[in-house]
VOGU-3710 file (C-alpha; in Angstrom, 3 decimals, decimal comma):
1> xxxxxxxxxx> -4,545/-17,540/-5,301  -2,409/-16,215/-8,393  -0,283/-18,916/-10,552  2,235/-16,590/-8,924  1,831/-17,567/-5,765  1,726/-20,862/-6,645  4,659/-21,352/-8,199  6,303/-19,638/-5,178  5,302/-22,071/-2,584  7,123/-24,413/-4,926
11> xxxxxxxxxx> 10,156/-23,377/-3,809  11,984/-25,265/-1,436  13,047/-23,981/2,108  16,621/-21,602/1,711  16,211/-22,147/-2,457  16,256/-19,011/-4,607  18,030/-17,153/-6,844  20,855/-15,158/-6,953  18,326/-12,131/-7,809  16,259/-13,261/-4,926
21> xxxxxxxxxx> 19,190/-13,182/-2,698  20,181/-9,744/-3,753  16,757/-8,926/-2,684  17,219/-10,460/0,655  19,871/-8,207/1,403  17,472/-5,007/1,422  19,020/-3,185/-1,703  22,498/-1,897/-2,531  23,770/1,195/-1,566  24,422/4,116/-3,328
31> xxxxxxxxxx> 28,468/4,050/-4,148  29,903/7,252/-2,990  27,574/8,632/-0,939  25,277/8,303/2,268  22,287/7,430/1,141  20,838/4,157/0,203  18,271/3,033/-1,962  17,053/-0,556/-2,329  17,255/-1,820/-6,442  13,912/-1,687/-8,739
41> xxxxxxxxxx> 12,028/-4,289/-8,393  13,044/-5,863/-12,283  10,051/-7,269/-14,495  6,460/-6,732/-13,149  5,830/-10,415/-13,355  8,137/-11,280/-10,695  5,401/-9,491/-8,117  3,577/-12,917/-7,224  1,090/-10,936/-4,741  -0,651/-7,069/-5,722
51> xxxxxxxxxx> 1,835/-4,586/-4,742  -0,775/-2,884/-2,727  -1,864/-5,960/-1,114  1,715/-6,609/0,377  1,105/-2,967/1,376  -2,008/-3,369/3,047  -3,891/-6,094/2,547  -6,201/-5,235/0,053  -5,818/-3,958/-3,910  -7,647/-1,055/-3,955
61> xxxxxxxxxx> -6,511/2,621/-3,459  -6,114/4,684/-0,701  -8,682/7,698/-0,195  -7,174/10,612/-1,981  -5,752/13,632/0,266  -5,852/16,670/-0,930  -3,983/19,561/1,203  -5,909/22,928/1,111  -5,885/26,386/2,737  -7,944/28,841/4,544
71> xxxxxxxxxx> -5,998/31,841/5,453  -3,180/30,885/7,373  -4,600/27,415/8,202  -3,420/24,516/6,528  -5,766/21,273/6,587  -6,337/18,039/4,482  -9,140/16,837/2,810  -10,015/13,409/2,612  -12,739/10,925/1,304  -15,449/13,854/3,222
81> xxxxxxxxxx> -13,020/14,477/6,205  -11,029/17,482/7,174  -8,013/16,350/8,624  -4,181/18,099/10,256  -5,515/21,487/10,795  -2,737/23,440/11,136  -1,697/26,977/12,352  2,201/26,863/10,828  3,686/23,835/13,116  1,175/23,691/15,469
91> xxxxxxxxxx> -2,318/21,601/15,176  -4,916/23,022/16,134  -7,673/20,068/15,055  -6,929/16,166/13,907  -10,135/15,244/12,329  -13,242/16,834/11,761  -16,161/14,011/10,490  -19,766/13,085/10,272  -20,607/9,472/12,186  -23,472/6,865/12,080
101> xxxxxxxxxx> -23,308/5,195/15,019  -25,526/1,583/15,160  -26,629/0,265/18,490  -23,867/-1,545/18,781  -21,297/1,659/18,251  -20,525/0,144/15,118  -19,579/2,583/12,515  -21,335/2,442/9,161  -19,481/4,326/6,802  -20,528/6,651/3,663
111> xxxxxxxxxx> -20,645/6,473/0,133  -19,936/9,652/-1,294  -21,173/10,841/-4,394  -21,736/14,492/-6,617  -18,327/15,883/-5,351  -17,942/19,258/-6,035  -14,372/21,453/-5,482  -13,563/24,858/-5,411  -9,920/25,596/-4,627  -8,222/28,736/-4,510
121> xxxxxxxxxx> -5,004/29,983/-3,121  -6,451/30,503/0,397  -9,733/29,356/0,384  -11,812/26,102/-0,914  -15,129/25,021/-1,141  -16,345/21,521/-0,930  -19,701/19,801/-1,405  -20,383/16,251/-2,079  -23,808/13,727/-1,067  -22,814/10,687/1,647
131> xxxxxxxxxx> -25,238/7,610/2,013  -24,471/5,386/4,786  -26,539/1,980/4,016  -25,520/-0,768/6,199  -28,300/-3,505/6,998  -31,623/-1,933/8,315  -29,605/1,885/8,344  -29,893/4,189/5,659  -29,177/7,843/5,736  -28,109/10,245/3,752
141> xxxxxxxxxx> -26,885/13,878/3,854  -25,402/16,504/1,926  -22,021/17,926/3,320  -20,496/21,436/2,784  -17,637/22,581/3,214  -16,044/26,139/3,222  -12,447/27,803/4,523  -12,290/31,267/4,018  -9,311/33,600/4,011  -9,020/34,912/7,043
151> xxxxxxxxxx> -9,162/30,953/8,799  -12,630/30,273/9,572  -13,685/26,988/8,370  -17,615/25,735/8,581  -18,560/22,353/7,670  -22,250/21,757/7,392  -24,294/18,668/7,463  -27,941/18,730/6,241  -29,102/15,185/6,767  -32,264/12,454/6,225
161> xxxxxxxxxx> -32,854/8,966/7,692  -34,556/7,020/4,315  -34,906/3,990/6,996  -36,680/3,522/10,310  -33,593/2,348/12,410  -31,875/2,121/16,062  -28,599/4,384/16,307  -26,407/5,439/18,828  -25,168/8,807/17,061  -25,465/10,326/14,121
171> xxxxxxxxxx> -23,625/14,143/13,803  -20,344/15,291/13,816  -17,310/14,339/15,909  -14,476/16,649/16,584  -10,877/15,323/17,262  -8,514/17,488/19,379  -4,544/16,051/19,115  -3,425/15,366/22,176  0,065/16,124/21,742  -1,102/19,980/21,457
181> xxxxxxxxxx> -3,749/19,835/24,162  -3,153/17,609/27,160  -2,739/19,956/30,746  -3,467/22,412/28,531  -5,693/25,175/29,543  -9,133/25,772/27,550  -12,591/27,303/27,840  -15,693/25,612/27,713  -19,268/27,713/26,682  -22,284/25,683/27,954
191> xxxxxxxxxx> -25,441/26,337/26,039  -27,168/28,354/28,826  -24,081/30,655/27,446  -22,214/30,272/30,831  -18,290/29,850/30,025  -15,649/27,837/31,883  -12,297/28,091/32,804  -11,060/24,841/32,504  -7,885/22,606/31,144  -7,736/19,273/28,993
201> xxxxxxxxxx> -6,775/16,275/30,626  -3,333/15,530/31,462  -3,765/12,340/32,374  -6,957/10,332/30,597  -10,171/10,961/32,008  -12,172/7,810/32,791  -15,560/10,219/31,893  -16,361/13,113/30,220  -14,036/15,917/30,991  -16,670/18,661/29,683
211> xxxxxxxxxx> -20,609/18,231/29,292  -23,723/20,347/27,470  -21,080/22,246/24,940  -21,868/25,331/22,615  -18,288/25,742/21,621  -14,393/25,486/23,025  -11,413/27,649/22,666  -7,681/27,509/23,038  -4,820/29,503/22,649  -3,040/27,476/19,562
221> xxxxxxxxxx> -0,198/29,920/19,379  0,507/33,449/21,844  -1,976/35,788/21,728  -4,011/33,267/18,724  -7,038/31,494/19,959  -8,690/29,066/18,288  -12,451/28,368/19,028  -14,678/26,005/17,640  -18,465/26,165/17,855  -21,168/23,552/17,753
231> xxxxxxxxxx> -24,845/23,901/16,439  -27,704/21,423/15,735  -27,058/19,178/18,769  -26,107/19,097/22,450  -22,465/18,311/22,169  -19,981/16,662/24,888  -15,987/15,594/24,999  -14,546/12,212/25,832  -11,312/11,623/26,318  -10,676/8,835/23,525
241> xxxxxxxxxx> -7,483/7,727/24,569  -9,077/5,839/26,996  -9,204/3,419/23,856  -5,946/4,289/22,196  -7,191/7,174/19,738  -4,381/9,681/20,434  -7,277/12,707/20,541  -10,029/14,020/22,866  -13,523/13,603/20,704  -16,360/16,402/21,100
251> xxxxxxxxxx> -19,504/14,133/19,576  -22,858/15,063/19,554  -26,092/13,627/21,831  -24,783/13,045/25,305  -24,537/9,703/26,935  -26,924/10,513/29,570  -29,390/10,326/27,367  -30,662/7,282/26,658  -29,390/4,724/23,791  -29,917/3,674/21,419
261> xxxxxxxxxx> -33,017/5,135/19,933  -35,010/4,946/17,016  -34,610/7,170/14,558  -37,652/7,397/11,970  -38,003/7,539/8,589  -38,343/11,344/7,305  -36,324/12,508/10,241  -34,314/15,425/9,463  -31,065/16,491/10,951  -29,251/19,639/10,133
271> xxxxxxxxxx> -25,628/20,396/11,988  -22,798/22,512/11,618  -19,002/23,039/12,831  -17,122/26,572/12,956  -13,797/26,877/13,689  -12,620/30,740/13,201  -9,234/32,407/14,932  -9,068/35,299/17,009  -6,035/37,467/17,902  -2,765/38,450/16,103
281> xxxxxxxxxx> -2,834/35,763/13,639  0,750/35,132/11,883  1,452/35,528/8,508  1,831/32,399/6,759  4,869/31,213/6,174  6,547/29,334/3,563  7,026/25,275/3,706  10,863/24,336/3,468  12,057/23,011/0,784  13,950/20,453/2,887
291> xxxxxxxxxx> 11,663/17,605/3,402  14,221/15,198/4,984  12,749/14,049/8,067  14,958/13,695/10,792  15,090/10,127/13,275  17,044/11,141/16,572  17,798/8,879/20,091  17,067/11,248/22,976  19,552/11,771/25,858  17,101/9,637/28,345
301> xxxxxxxxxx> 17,248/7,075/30,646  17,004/3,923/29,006  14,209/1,329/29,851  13,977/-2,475/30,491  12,258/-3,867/27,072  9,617/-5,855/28,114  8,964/-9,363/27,874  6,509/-9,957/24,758  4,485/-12,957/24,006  1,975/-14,257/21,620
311> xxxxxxxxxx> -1,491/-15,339/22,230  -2,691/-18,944/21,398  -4,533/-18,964/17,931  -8,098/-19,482/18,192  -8,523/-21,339/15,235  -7,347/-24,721/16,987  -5,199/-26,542/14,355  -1,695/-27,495/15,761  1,466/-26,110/15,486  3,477/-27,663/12,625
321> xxxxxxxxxx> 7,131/-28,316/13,467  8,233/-25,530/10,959  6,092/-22,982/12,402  7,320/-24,260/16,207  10,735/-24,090/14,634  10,249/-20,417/13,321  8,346/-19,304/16,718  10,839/-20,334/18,590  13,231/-17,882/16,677  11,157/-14,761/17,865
331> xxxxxxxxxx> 12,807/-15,393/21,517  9,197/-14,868/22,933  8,585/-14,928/26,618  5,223/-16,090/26,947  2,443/-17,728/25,361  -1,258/-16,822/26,359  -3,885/-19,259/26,604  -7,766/-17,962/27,460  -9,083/-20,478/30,140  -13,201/-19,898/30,924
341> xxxxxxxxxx> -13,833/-22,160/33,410  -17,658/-21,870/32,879  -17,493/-23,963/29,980  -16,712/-27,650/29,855  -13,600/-27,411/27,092  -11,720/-25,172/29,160  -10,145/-28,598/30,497  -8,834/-29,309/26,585  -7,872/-25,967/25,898  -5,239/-25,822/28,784
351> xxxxxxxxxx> -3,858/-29,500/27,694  -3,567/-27,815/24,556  -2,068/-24,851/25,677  0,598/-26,811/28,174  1,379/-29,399/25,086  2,496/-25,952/23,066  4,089/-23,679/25,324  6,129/-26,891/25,753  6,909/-27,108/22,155  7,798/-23,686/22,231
361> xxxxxxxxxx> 9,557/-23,691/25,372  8,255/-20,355/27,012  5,381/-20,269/30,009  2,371/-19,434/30,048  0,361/-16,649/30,315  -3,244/-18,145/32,005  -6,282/-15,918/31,448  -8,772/-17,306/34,145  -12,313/-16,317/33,297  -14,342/-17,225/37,158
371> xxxxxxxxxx> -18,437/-17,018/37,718  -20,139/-16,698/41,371  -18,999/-20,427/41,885  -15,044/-19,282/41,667  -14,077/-21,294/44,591  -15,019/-25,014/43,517  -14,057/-23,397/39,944  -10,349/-22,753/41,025  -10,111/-25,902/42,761  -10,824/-27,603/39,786
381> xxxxxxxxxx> -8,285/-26,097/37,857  -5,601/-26,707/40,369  -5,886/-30,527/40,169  -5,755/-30,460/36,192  -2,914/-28,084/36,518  -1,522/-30,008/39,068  -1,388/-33,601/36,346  -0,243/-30,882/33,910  2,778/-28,716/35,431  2,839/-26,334/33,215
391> xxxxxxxxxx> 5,039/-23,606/33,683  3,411/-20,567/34,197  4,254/-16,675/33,824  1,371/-14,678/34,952  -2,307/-15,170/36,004  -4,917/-12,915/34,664  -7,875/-13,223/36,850  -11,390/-11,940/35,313  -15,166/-12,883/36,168  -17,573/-13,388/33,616
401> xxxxxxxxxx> -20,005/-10,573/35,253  -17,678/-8,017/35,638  -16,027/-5,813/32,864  -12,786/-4,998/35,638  -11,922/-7,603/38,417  -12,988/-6,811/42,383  -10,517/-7,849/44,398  -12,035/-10,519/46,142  -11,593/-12,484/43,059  -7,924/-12,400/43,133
411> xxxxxxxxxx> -8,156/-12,760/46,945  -9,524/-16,246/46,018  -7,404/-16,623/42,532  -3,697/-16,105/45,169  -5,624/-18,683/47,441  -5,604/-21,383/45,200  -3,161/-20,805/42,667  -0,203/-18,318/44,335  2,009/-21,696/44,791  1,844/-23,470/42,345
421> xxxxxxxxxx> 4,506/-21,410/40,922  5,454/-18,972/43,302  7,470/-16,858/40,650  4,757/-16,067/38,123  2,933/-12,765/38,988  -0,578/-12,660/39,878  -2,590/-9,719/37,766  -6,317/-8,925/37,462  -7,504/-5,874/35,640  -9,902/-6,516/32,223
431> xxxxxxxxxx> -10,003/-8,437/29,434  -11,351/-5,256/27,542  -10,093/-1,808/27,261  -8,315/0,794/28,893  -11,781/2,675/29,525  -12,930/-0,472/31,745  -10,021/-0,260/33,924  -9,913/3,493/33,590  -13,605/3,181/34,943  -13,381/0,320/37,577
441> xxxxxxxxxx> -9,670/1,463/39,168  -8,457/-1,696/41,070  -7,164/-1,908/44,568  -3,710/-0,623/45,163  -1,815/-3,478/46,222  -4,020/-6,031/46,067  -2,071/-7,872/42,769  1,069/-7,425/41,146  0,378/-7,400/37,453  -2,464/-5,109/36,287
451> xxxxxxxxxx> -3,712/-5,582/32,785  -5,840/-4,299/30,156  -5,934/-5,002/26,065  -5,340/-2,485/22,882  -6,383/-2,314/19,308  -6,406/0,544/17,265  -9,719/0,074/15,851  -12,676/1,084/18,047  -13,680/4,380/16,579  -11,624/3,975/13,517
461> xxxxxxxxxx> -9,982/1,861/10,488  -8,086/3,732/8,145  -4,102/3,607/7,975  -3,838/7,306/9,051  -5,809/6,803/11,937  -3,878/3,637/13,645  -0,491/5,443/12,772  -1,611/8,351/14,778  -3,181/6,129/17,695  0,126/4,539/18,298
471> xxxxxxxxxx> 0,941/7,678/20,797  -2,191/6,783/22,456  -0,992/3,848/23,749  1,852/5,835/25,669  -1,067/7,843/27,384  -2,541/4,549/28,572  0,460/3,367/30,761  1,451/7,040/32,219  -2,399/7,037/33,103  -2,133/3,671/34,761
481> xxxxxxxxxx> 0,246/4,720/36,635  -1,363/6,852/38,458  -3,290/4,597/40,028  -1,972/0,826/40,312  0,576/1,878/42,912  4,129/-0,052/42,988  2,002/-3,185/40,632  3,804/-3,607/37,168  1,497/-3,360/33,925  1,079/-5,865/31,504
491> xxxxxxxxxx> -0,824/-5,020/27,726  -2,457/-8,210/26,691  -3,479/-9,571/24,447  -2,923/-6,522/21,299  -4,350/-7,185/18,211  -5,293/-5,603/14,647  -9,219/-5,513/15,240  -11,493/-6,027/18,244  -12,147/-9,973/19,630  -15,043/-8,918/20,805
501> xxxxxxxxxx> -17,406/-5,654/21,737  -17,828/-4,816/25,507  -20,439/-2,236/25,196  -23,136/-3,821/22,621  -26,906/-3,375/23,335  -27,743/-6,053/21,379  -26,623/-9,429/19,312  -23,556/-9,195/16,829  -24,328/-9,365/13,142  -22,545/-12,035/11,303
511> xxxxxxxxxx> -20,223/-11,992/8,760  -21,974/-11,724/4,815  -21,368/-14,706/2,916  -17,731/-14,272/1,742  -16,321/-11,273/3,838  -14,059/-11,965/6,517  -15,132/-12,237/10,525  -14,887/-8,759/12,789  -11,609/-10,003/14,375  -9,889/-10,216/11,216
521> xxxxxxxxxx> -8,033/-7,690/9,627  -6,263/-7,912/6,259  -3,499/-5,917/7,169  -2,574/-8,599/9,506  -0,034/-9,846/6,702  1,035/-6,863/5,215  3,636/-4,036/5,673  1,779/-1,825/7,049  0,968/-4,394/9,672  4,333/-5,206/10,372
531> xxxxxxxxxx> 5,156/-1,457/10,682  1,865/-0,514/12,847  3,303/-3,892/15,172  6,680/-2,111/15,452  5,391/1,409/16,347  3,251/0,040/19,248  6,154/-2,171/20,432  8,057/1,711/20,371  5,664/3,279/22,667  4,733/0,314/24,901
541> xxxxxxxxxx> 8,674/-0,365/25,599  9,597/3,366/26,022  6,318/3,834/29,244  8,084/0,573/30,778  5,426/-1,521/30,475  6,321/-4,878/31,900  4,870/-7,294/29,623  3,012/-7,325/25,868  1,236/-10,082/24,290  0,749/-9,673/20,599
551> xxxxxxxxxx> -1,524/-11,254/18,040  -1,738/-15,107/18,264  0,848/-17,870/16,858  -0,836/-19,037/13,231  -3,280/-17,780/11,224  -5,096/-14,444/10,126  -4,879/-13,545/13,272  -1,183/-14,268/13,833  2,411/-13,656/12,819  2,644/-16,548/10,501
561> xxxxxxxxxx> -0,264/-18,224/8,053  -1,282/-22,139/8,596  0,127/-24,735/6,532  -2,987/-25,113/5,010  -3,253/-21,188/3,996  -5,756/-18,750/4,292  -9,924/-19,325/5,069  -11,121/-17,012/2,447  -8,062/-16,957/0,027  -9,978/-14,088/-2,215
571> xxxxxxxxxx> -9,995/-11,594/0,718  -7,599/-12,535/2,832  -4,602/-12,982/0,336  -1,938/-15,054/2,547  0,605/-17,460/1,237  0,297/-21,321/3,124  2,977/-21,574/5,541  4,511/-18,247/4,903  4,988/-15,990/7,806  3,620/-12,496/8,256
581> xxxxxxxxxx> 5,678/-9,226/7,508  5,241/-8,733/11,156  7,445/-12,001/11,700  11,036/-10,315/11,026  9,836/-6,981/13,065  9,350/-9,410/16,274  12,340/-11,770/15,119  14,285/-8,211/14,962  13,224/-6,596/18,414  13,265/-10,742/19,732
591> xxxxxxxxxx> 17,142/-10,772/19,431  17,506/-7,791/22,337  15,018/-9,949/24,392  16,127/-8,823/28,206  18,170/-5,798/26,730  17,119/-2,351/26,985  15,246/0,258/24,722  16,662/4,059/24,417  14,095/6,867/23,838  13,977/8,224/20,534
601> xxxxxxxxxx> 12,153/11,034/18,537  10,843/11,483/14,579  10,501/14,786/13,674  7,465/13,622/11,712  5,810/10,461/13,602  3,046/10,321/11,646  5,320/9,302/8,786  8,365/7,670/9,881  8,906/6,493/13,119  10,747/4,155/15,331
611> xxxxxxxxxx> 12,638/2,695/18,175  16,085/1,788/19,369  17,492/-1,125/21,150  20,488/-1,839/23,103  21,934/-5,261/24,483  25,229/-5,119/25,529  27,578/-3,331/23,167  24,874/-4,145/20,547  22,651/-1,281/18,691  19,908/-1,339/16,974
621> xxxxxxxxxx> 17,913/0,930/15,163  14,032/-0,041/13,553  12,659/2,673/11,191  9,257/2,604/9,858  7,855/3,792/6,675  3,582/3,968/7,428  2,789/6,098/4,168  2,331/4,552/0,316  5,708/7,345/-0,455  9,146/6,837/-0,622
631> xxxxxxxxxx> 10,174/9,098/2,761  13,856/10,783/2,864  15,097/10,303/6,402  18,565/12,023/8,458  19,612/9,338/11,420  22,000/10,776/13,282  25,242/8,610/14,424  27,333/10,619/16,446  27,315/7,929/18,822  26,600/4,591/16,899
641> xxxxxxxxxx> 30,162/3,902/16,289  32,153/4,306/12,975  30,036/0,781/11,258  26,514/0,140/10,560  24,783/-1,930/8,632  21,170/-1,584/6,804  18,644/-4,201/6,036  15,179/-3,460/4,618  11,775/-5,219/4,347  10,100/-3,981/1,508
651> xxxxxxxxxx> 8,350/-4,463/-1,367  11,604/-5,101/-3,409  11,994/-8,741/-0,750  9,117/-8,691/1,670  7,292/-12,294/-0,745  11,188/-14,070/-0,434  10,933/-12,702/3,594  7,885/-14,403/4,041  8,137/-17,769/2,000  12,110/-18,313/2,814
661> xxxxxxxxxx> 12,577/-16,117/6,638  15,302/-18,064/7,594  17,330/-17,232/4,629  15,750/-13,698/4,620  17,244/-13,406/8,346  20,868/-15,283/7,491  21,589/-12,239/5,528  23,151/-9,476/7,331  22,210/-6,006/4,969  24,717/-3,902/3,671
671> xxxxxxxxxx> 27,078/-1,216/4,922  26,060/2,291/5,427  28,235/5,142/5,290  28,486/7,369/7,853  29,137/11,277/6,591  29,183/14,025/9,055  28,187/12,235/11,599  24,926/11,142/10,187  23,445/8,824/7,860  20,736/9,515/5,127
681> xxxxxxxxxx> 17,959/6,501/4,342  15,402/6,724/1,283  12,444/4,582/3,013  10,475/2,804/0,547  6,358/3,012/0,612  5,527/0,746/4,242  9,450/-0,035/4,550  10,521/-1,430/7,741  14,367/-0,562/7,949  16,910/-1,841/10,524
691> xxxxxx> 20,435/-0,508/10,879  23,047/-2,513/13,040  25,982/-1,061/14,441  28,811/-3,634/13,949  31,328/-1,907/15,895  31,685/0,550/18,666
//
């Protein structure tokens, strides 16, 4: 920990200084005009944490991007990654990537070294060396790049395995946005050279849409196709939102084939990816000078916000009476406790669980994990619960064996347990992913509540990646609905990184002496955090899903750290007893508890984003900030009323936020003026913004 830090967890409760308070208030505004701008920061040596840790997590630098043409296609490159590939507005690929896959489907990422660019007006060429060295795995491979001038693009991957090892995959992977593609229609070339007519999933496909692929085209603009074609393996699609990636993914070596194998040393492997464009191609045009982005509430039918809760932490210390004090300020509606009755502590886990749900004065959510022997299980349960009367929200039935719940499990759960509290809803679904429930559809009407969990990081880690999956959680409850009938849905628990992997062959590695466990992720107490935790509250609340659990109470993996502070202080940089950035976003949305959300739109998502709440003649507007840049942003207010005010977490307050939140959330902001009927914002980098209106 820095003497920085130190010296700030000195301070008492509600103590700092007029500077500090300043701070708290989110900035000043710009006299005169309608922008706003928070103040500098002052002297370095008041930053007690890295700046780039309260960013995300970690002091190191992101991967450079570095925008390039070909033709009239406009792409990114990035740390051996083409990403955005555009046709003007409209984009046409989201990622374009070589994976090593273990036999686990973990994802062992490259090294790269030798880079080499070539970069002309409208046309590049890029070469660099990749070794991915994880454990027993080591390959490497040369990658080559190339965009021409009339749009094609070929990336090549000439590859060696240096090891003897077991993988799942190892070749490209192809990411189509969904936004572009969904219902839309496409055609598929098999490799006997056969084509099909076919369309992308509207709603996501619990298998693979499209099998044995040479190539696939679709029309990106009138008259324009754009086709993309496949060489040095037999190629497939699967539709990733089934796990919250907002893209469909054509990967190489299908799934019917067996997995994993062993791939030898001295192996070879040589693959390539051409995208060309055929048809009246536009000129390009070009980019606007205007880079204001513009934040808009659609005219929609607002939605019930649903009722979010926390999970119990699974690190088993106690609740302190400041961090019960500060919990209970998030308004929460539910607290989720995991109860396996297999095991022997289940019994002390749901005292536990009653004693803080108590403390905290919300019900709880019970996760009941049954074997074969359910019956004398649940009857077991019922006479602890029973001495216990603890008040109880939902039930989440699950057996051990079974990666999605058969019915006669909750046929037995309703038995036992349906009155005992005959409000709280009775659900059943999995304890995994969207892809297991996808895959194993329950009964219609057979429960009430179905459920399944998120986290953005199943194929992927970077920011960019779990800003853009945020709309993939959207796709999961229209999906649902297509198939749980008149039962409500309920998204529990969400969380940062996997708990645990449902499709491993074989044993999880541990942790290396001094890294951090799988579940954790360091972003959990940063901005970016905060901000990724309000963009999946945005498109959770606008589907209408009934219920989200989020995180856990204390800890790395929760909103707030332990008095004691963090486990591995030199990775996981958290102050002890300071809550999360992530705190004031559910303190913020907490206060509209039972109100309603209205739809809104960014006309860049990927950048800035947000939502909009309502409760009575109350309004309130959360903007988000995922990028390291400051971000220019238009709100409209022709119909927020003639006063609003503006509060910011940032980097200028976000340290006073966490050590002192209860002064941090005394202060009200400042007042924004309204000109034209709009306001301007200057975001700073990972800025979560909130703008009040104070009068009708």
């Amino acid at each position: 920990m820095t003497s920085g830090a130190k010296r700030m967890l000195k301070w008492p409760s509600g103590a700092f200084s007029r500077r500090g308070f300043i701070r708290a208030l989110g900035g000043l505004p710009i006299i005169g005009g309608g922008g706003w701008l928070p103040p500098r920061w002052g002297k370095e040596e008041e930053v007690h944490l890295p700046r780039r840790v309260l960013y995300y997590g970690v002091d190191a630098p992101l991967p450079e991007q570095i925008p390039l043409r070909a033709g009239p296609l406009s792409l990114v490159y990035e740390a051996g990654d083409l990403r955005y590939i555009r046709l003007g507005e409209r984009e046409i690929l989201r990622r374009v990537y070589v994976a090593i896959r273990d036999r686990n489907w973990g994802t062992v990422l490259p090294r790269l070294s030798n880079l080499k660019k070539e970069m002309g007006r409208d046309s590049f060429r890029i070469s660099y060396d990749a070794e991915n060295q994880q454990g027993d795995i080591d390959f490497f491979w040369k990658g080559t790049i190339i965009g021409a001038a009339d749009g094609t693009i070929t990336f090549t991957m000439d590859g060696e395995a240096r090891s003897t090892f077991l993988r799942n995959r190892v070749g490209f992977c192809v990411l189509h946005p969904i936004r572009e593609c969904a219902g839309q229609p496409c055609v598929v070339e098999h490799s006997d050279g056969k084509r099909e007519q076919a369309t992308f999933p509207r709603y996501i496909s619990p298998h693979q849409p499209f099998q044995d692929m040479r190539s696939i085209s679709h029309e990106a603009l009138p008259g324009v196709t754009a086709e993309v074609r496949f060489e040095g393996d037999i190629f497939e699609m699967e539709d990733q939102r089934n796990w919250t990636d907002a893209s469909y993914k054509t990967y190489c070596t299908p799934l019917r084939l067996p997995f994993p194998v062993e791939l030898k040393a001295g192996t070879k492997l040589s693959q390539s990816i051409t995208l060309n464009l055929k048809g009246a191609v536009p000129t390009p045009q070009a980019e606007a000078d205007d880079k204001v982005i513009t934040f808009t509430i659609r005219d929609a039918m607002p939605v019930a916000f649903p009722r979010l809760g926390l999970g119990m932490a699974t690190h088993g210390q106690a609740l302190s009476q400041r961090a019960i004090e500060r919990l209970r300020a998030l308004h929460l509606a539910h607290l989720r406790v995991d109860v396996d009755l297999t095991q022997t502590s289940f019994e002390a886990q749901l005292h536990r669980a009653t004693a803080e749900a108590g403390e905290l004065q919300v019900p709880l959510e019970i996760a009941v994990f049954l074997s074969d022997a359910a019956e004398s299980e649940l009857q077991n349960l019922r006479s602890i619960l029973d001495q216990l009367k603890p008040a109880v929200a939902a039930w989440l039935i699950f057996h051990v064996a079974e990666k999605s719940t058969s019915e006669k499990w909750v046929k037995l759960a309703r038995q036992t347990l349906a009155d005992f509290d005959p409000l709280a809803m009775m659900g059943a679904g999995t304890n995994a992913y969207f892809a297991q429930l996808n895959r194993g559809r329950p009964v219609a009407g057979a429960w009430n509540l179905v459920n399944y969990s998120i986290n953005p990081e199943v194929h992927a880690f970077d920011n960019a990646s779990m800003a853009e999956n945020l709309e993939g959680q959207a796709s999961t409850i229209e999906s649902a609905r297509q198939f749980v009938g008149s039962a409500q849905i309920a998204v529990t628990p969400v969380t940062l990184r996997p708990r645990f992997n449902p499709d491993a062959t074989g044993p999880q590695p541990a942790p290396a002496p001094g890294e951090l466990p799988s579940q954790v992720d360091v972003r959990q107490m940063s901005l970016f955090g905060a901000g990724w935790t309000a963009g999946s509250i945005k498109y959770l609340a606008e589907s209408g899903v009934y219920s989200v659990t989020y995180h856990e109470t204390t800890g790395w993996r929760g909103v707030m750290e332990t008095e004691s502070g963090s486990l591995n202080p030199t990775k996981f940089q958290s102050l002890p007893g300071a809550v999360f950035p992530l705190y004031h976003v559910l303190a913020d949305v907490g206060e509209f508890a039972s109100g309603k959300v209205l739809p809104s739109t960014s006309s860049t998502p990927l950048t800035v984003d947000g939502l909009v709440l309502r409760k009575g003649n109350k309004l309130r507007i959360v903007l988000v900030n995922f990028t390291d840049q400051k971000q220019d942003v238009r709100v409209g207010a022709a119909n927020l009323g003639n006063s609003l005010l503006l509060k910011s977490l940032d980097e200028t307050c976000v340290e006073m936020a966490m050590t002192s939140p209860e002064s941090f959330r005394k202060e009200p902001g400042h007042e924004l003026k309204i000109i034209r009927h709009q306001v301007e914002i200057k975001l700073r980098p990972y800025a979560i913004t909130r703008i009040d209106q104070t009068r009708a």
